[in-house]
C-alpha positions in Angstrom: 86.4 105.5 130.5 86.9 102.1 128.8 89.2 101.8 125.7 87.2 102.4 122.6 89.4 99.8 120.9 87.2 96.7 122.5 84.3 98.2 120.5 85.3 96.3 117.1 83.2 93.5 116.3 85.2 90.0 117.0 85.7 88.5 113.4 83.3 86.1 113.9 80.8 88.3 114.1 81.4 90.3 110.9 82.6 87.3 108.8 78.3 86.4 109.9 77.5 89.8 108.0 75.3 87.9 105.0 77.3 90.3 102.6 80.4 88.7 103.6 79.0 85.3 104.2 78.3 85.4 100.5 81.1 86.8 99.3 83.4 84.2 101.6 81.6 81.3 99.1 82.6 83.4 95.9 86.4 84.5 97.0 87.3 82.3 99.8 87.1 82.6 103.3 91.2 83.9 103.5 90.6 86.6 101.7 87.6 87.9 103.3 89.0 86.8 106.8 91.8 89.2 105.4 89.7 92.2 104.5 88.2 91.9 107.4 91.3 92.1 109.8 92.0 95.3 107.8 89.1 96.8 108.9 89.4 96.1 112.0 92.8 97.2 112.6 91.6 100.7 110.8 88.8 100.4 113.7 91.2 100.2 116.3 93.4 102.8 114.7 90.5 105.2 115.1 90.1 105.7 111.4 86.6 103.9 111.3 84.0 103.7 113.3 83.8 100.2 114.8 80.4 99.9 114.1 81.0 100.4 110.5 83.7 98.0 110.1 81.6 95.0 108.0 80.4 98.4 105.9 84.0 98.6 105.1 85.1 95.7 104.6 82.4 94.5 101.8 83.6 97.9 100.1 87.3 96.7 100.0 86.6 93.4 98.6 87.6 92.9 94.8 85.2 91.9 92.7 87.1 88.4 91.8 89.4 86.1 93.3 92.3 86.4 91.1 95.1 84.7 91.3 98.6 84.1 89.2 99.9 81.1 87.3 
């Protein structure tokens, strides 16, 4: 049997989700790219499913970019 863990979707491929493709042009592709690692560590960690790892990662993402000055 083959590891399960080469199931998640390269980060190419979900940062090409048009959910995150939008949201990269309103927060910024670092913190997407970010989110997106996240949720595909939990993938690999067995606590997602790998197919539902762009599903995941548009639900983690704030609202805003915020930053402090």
């Amino acid at each position: 049997m083959g590891d399960p863990r080469r199931r998640v979707p390269r980060t190419d491929a979900v940062l090409a989700d048009p959910r995150l493709v939008e949201a990269q042009q309103v927060l910024g592709r670092a913190l997407v790219k970010s989110v997106v690692a996240d949720a595909q560590q939990r993938a690999r960690d067995g606590e997602i499913d790998p197919g539902q790892v762009a599903d995941h990662a548009v639900a983690a993402l704030p609202r805003s970019a915020a930053t402090l000055r």
